[in-house]
PDB file of N, CA, C and O in Angstrom, chain B, residues numbered from 101:
ATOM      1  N   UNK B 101     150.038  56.774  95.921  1.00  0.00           N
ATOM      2  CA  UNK B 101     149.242  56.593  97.108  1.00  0.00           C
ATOM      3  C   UNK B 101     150.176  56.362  98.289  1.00  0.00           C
ATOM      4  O   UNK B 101     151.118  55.570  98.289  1.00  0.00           O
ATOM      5  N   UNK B 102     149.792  57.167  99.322  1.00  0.00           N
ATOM      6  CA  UNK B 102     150.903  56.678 100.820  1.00  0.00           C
ATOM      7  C   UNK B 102     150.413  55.199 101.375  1.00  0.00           C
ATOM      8  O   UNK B 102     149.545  54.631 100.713  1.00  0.00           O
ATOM      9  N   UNK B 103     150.752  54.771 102.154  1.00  0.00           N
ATOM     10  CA  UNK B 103     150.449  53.839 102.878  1.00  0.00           C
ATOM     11  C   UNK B 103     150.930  53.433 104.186  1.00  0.00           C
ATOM     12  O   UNK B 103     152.110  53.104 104.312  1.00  0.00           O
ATOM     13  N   UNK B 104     149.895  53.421 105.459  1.00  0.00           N
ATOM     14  CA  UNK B 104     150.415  53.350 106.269  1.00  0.00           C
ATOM     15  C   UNK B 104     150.219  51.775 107.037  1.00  0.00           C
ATOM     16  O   UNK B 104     149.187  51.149 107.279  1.00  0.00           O
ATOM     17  N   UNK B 105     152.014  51.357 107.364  1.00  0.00           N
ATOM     18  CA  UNK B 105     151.487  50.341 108.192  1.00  0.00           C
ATOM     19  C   UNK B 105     151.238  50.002 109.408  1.00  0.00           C
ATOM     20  O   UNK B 105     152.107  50.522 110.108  1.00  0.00           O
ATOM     21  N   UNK B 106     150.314  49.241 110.211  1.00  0.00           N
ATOM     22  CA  UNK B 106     150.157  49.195 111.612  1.00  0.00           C
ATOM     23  C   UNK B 106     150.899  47.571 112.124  1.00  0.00           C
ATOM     24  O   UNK B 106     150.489  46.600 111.487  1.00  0.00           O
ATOM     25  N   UNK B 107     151.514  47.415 112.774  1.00  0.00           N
ATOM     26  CA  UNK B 107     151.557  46.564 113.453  1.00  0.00           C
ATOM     27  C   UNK B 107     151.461  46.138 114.932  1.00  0.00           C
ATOM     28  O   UNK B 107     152.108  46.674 115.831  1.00  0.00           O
ATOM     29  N   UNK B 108     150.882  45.462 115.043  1.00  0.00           N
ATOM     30  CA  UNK B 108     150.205  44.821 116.511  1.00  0.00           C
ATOM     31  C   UNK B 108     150.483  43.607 116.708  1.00  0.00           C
ATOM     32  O   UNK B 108     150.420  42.680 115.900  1.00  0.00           O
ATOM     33  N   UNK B 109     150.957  43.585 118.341  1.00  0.00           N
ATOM     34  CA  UNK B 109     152.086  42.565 118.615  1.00  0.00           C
ATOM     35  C   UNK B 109     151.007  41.422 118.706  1.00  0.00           C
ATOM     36  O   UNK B 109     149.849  41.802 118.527  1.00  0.00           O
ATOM     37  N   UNK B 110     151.216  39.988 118.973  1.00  0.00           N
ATOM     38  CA  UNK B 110     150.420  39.153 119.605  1.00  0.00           C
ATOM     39  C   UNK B 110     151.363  38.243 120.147  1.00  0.00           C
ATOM     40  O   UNK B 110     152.212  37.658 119.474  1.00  0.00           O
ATOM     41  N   UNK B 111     151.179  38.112 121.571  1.00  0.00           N
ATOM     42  CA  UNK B 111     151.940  36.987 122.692  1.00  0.00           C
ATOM     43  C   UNK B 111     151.680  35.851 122.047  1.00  0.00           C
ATOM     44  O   UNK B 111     150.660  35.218 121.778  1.00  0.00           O
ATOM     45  N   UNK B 112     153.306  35.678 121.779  1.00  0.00           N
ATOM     46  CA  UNK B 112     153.374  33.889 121.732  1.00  0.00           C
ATOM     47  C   UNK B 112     153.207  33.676 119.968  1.00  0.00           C
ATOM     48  O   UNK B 112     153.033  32.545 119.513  1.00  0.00           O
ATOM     49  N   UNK B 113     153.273  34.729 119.191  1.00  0.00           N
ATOM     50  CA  UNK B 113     153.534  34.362 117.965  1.00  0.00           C
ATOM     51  C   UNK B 113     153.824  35.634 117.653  1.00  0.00           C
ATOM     52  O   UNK B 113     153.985  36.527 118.485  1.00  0.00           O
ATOM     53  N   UNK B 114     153.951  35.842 115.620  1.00  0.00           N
ATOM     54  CA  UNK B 114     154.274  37.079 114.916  1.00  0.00           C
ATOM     55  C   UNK B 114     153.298  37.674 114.982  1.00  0.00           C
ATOM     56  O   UNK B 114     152.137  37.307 115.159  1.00  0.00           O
ATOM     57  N   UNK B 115     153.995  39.194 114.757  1.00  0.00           N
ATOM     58  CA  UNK B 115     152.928  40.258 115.083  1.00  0.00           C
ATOM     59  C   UNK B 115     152.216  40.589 113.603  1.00  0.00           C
ATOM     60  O   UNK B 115     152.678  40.679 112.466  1.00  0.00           O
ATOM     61  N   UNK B 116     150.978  40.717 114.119  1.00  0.00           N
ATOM     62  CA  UNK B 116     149.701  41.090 112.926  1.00  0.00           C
ATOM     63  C   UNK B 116     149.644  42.291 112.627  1.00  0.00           C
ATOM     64  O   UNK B 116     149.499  43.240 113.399  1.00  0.00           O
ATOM     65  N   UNK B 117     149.765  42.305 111.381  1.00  0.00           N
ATOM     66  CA  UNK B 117     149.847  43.306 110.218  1.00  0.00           C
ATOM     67  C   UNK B 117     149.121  44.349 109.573  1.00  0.00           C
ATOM     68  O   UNK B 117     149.114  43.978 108.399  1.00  0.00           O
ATOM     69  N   UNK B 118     148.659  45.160 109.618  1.00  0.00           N
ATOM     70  CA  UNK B 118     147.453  45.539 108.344  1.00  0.00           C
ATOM     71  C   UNK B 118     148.124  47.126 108.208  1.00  0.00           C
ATOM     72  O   UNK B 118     148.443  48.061 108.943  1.00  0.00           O
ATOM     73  N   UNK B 119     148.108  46.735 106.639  1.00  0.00           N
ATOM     74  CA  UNK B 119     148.169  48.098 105.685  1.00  0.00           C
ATOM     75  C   UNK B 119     146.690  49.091 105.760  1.00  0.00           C
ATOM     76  O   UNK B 119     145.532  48.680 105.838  1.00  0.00           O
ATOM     77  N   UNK B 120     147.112  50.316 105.714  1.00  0.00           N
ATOM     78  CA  UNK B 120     145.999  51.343 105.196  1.00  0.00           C
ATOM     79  C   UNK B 120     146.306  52.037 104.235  1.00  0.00           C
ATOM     80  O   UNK B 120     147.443  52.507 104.210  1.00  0.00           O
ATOM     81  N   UNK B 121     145.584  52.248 103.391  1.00  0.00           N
ATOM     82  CA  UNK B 121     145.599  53.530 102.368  1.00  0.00           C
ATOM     83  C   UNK B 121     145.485  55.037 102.997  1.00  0.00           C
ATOM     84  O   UNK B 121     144.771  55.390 103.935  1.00  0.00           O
ATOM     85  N   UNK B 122     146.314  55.761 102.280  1.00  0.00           N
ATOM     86  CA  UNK B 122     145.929  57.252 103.314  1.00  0.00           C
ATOM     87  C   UNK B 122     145.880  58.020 102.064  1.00  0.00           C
ATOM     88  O   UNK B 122     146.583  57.910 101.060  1.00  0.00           O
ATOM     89  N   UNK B 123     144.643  59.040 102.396  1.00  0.00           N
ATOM     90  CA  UNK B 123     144.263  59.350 103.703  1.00  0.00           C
ATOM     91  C   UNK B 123     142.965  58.830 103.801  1.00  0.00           C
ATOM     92  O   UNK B 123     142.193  58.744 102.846  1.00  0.00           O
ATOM     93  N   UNK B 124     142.518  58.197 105.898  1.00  0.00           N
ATOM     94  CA  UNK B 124     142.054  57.763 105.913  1.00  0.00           C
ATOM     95  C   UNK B 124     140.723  58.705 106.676  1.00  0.00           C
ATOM     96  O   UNK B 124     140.808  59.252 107.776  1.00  0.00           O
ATOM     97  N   UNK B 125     139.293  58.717 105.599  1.00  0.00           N
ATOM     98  CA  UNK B 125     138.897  59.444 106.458  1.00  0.00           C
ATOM     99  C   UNK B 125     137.891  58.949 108.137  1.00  0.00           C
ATOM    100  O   UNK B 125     138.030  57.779 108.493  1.00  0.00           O
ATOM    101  N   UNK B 126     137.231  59.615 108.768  1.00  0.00           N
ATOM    102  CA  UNK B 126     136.655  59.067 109.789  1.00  0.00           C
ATOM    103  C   UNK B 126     135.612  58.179 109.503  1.00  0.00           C
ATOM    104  O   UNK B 126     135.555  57.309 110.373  1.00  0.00           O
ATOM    105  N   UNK B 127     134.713  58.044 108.579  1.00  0.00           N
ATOM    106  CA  UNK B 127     133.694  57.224 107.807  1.00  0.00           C
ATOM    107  C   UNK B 127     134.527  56.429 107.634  1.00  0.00           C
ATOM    108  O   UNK B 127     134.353  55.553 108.480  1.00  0.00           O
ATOM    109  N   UNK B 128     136.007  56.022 106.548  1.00  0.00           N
ATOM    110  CA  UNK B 128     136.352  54.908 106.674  1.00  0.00           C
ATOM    111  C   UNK B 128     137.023  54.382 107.988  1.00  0.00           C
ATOM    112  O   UNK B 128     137.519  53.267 108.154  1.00  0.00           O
ATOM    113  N   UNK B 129     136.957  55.173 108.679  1.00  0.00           N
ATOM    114  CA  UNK B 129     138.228  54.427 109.525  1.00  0.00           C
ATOM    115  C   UNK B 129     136.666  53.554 110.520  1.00  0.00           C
ATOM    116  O   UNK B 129     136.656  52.348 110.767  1.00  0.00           O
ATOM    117  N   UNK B 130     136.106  54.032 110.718  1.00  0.00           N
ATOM    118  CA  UNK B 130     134.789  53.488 111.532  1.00  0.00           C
ATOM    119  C   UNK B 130     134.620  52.270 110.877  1.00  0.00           C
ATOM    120  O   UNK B 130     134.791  51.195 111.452  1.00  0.00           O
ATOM    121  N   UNK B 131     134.220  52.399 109.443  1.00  0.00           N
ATOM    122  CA  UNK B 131     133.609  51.292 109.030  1.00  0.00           C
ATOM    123  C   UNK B 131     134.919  50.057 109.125  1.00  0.00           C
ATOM    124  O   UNK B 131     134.712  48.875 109.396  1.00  0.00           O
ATOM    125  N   UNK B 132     135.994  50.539 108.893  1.00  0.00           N
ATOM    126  CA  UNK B 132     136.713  49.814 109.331  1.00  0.00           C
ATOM    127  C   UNK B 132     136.878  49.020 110.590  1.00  0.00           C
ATOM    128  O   UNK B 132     136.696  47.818 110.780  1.00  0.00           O
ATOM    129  N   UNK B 133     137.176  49.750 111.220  1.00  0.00           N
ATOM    130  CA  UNK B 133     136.768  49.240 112.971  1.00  0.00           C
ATOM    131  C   UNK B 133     135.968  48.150 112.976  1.00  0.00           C
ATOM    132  O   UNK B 133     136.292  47.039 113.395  1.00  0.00           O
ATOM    133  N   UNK B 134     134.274  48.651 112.223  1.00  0.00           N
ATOM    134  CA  UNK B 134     133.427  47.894 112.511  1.00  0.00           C
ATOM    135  C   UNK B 134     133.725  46.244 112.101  1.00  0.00           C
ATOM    136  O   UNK B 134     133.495  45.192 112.697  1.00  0.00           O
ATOM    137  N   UNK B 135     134.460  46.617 110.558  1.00  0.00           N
ATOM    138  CA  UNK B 135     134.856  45.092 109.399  1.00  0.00           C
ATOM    139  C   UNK B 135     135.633  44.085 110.506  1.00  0.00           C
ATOM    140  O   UNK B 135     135.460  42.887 110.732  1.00  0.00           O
ATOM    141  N   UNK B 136     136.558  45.063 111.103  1.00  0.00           N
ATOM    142  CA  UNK B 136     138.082  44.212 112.023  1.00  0.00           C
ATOM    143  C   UNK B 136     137.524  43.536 112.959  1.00  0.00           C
ATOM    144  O   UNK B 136     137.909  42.387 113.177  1.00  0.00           O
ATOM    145  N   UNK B 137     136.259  44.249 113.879  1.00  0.00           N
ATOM    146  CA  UNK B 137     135.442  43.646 114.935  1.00  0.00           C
ATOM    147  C   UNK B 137     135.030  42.172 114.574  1.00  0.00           C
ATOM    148  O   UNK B 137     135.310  41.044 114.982  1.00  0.00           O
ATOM    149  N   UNK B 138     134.194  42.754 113.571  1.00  0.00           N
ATOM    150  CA  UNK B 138     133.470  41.351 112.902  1.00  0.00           C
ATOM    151  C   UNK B 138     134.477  40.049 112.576  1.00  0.00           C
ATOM    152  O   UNK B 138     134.653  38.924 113.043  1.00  0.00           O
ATOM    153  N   UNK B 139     135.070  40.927 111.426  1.00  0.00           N
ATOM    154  CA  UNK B 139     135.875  39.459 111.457  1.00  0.00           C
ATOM    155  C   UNK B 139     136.597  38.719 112.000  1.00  0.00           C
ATOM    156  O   UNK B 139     136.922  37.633 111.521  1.00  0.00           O
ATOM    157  N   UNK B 140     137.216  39.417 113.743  1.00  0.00           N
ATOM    158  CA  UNK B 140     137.887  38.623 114.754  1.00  0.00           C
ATOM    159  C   UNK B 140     137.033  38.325 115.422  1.00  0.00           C
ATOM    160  O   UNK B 140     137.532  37.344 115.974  1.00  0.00           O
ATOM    161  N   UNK B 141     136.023  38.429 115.841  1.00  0.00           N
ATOM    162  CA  UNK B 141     134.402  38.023 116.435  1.00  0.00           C
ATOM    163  C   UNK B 141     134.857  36.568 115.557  1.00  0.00           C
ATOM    164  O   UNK B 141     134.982  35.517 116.185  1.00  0.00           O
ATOM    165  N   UNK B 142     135.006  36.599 114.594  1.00  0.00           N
ATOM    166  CA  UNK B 142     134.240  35.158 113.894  1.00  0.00           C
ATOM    167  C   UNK B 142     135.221  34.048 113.855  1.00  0.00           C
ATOM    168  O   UNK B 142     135.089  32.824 113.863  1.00  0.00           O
ATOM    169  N   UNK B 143     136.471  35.014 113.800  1.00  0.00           N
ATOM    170  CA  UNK B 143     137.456  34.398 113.866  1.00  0.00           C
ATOM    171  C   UNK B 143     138.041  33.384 115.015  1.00  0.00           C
ATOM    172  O   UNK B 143     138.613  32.294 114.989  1.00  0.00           O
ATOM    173  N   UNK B 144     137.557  34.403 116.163  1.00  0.00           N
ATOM    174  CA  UNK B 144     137.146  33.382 117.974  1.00  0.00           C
ATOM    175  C   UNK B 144     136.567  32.553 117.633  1.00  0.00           C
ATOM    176  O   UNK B 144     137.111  31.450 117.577  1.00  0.00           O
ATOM    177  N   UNK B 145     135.531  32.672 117.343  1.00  0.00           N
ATOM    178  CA  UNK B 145     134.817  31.344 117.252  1.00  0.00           C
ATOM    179  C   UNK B 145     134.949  30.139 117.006  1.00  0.00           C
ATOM    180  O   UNK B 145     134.586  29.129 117.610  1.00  0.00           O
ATOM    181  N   UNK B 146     135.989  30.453 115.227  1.00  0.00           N
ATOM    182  CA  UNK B 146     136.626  29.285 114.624  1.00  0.00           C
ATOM    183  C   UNK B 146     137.358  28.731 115.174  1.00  0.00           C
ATOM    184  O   UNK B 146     137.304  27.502 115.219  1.00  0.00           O
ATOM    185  N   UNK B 147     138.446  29.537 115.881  1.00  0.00           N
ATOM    186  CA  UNK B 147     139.254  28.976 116.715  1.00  0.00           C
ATOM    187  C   UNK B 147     139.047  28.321 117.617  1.00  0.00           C
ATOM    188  O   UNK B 147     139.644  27.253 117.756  1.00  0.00           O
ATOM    189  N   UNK B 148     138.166  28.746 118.478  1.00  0.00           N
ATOM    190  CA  UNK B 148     137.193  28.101 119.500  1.00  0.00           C
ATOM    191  C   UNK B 148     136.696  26.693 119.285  1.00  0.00           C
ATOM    192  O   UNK B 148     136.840  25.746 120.059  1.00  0.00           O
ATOM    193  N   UNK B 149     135.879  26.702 117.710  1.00  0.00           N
ATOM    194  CA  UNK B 149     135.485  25.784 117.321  1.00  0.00           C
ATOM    195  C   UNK B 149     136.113  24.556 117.371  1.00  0.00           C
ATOM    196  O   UNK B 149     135.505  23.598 117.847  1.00  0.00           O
ATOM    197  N   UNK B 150     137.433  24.419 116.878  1.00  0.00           N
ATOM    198  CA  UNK B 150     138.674  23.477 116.883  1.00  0.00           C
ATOM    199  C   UNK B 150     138.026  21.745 117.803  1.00  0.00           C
ATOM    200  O   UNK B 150     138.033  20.539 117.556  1.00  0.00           O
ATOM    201  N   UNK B 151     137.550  22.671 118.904  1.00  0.00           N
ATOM    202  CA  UNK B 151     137.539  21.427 119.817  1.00  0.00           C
ATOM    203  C   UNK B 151     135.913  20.961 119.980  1.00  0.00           C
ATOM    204  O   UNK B 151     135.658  20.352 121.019  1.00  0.00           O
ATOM    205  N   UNK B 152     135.040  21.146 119.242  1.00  0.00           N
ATOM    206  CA  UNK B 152     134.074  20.587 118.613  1.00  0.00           C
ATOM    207  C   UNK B 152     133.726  19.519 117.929  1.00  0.00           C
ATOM    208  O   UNK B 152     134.377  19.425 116.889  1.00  0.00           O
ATOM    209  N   UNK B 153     132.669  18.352 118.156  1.00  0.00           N
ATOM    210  CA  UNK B 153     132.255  17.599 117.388  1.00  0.00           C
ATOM    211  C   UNK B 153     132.245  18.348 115.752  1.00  0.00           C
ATOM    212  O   UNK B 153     131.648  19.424 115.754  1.00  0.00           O
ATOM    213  N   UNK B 154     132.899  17.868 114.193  1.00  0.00           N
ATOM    214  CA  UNK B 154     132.540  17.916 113.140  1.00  0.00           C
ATOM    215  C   UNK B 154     130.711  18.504 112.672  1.00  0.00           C
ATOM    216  O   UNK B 154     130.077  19.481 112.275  1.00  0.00           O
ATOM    217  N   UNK B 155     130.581  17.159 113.061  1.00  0.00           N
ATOM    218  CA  UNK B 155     128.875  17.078 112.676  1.00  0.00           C
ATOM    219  C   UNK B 155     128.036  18.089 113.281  1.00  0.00           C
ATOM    220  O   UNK B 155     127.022  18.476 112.702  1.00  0.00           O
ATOM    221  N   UNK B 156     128.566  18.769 114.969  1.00  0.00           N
ATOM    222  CA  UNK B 156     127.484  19.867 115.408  1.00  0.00           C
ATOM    223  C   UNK B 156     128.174  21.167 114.685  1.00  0.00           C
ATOM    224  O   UNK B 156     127.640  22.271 114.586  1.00  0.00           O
ATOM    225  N   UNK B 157     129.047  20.924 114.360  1.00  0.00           N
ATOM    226  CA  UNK B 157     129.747  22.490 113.460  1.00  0.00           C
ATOM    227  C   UNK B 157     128.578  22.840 112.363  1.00  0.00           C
ATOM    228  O   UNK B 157     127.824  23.803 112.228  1.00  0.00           O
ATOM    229  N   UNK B 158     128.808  21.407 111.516  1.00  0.00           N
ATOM    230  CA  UNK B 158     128.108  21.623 109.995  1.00  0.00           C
ATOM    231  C   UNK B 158     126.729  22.353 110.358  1.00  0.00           C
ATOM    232  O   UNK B 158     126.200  23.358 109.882  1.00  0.00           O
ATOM    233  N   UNK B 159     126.284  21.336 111.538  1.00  0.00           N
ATOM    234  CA  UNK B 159     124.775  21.759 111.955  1.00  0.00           C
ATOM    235  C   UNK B 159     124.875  23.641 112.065  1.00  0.00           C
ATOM    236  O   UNK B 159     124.405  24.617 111.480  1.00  0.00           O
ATOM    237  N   UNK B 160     125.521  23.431 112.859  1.00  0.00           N
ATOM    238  CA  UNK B 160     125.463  25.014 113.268  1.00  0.00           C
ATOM    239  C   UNK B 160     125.748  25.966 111.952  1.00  0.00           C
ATOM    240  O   UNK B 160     125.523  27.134 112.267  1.00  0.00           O
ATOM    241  N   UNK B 161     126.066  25.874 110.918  1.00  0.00           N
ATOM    242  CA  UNK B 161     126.952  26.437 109.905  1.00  0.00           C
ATOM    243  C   UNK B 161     125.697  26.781 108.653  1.00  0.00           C
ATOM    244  O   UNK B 161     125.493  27.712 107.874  1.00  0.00           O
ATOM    245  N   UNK B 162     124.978  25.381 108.988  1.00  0.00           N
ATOM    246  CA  UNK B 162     122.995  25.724 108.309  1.00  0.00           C
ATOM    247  C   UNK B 162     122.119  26.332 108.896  1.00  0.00           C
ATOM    248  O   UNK B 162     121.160  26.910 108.387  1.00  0.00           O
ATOM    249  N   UNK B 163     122.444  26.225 110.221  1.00  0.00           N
ATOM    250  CA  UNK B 163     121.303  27.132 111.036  1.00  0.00           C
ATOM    251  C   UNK B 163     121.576  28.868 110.662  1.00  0.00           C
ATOM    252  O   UNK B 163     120.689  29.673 110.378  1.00  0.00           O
ATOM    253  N   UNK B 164     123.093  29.156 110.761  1.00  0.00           N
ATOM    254  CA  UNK B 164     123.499  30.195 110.515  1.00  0.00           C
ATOM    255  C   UNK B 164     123.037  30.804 109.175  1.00  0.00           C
ATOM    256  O   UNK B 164     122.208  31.697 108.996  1.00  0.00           O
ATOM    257  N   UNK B 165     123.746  30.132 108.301  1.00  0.00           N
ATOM    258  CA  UNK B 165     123.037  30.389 106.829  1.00  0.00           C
ATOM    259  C   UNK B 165     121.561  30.797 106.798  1.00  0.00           C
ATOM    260  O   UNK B 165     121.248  31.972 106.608  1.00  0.00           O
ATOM    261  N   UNK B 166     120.440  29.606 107.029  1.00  0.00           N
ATOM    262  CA  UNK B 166     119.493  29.954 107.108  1.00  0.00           C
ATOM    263  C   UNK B 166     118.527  30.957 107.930  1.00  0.00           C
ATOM    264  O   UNK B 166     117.355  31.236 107.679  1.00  0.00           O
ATOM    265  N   UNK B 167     119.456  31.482 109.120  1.00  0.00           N
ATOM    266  CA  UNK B 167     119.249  32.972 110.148  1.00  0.00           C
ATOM    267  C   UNK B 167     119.330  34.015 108.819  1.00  0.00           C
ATOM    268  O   UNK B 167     118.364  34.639 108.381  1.00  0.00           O
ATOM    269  N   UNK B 168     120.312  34.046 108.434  1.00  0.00           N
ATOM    270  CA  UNK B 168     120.599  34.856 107.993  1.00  0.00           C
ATOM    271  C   UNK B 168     119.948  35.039 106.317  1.00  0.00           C
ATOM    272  O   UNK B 168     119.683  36.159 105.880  1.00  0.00           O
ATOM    273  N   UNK B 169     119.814  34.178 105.757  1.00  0.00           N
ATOM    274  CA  UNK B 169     118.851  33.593 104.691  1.00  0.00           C
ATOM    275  C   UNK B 169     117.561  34.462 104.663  1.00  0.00           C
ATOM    276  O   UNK B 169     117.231  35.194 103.731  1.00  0.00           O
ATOM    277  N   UNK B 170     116.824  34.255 105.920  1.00  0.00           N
ATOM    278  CA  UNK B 170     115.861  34.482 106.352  1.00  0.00           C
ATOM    279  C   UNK B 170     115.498  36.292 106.256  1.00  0.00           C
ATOM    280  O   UNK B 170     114.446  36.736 105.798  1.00  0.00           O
ATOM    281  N   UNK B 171     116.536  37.064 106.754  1.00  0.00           N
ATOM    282  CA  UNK B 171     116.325  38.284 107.340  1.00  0.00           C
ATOM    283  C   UNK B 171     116.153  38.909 106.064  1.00  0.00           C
ATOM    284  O   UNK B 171     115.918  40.115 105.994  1.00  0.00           O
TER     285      UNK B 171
END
């Protein structure tokens, strides 16, 4: 299998990494896109989160669950 790597710089620390398998087709590379979105979307957040009361996190962390529970 080939493999290609990407790296992408980030100011003020080491640069972020990610391997691909090749070949990559356009269906995966999208759905990909979509995965990377999401999980740095969530990833802000956490980070974000940092400077948050504990206790409104948890709160928020059941509401979420149960949004999503729900659908």
């Amino acid at each position: 299998m080939t493999v290609r790597k990407m790296t992408v710089p980030v100011l003020g620390s080491t640069p972020a990494a990610l391997v691909l398998p090749q070949p990559l087709t356009l269906e995966a590379l999208s759905q990909l896109e979509e995965g990377l979105a999401g999980t740095l979307a969530k990833l802000r957040r956490e980070v974000g989160d940092c400077d948050k009361d504990p206790g409104k996190l948890e709160y928020e962390s059941w509401m979420q669950h149960l949004r999503t529970a729900l659908r």
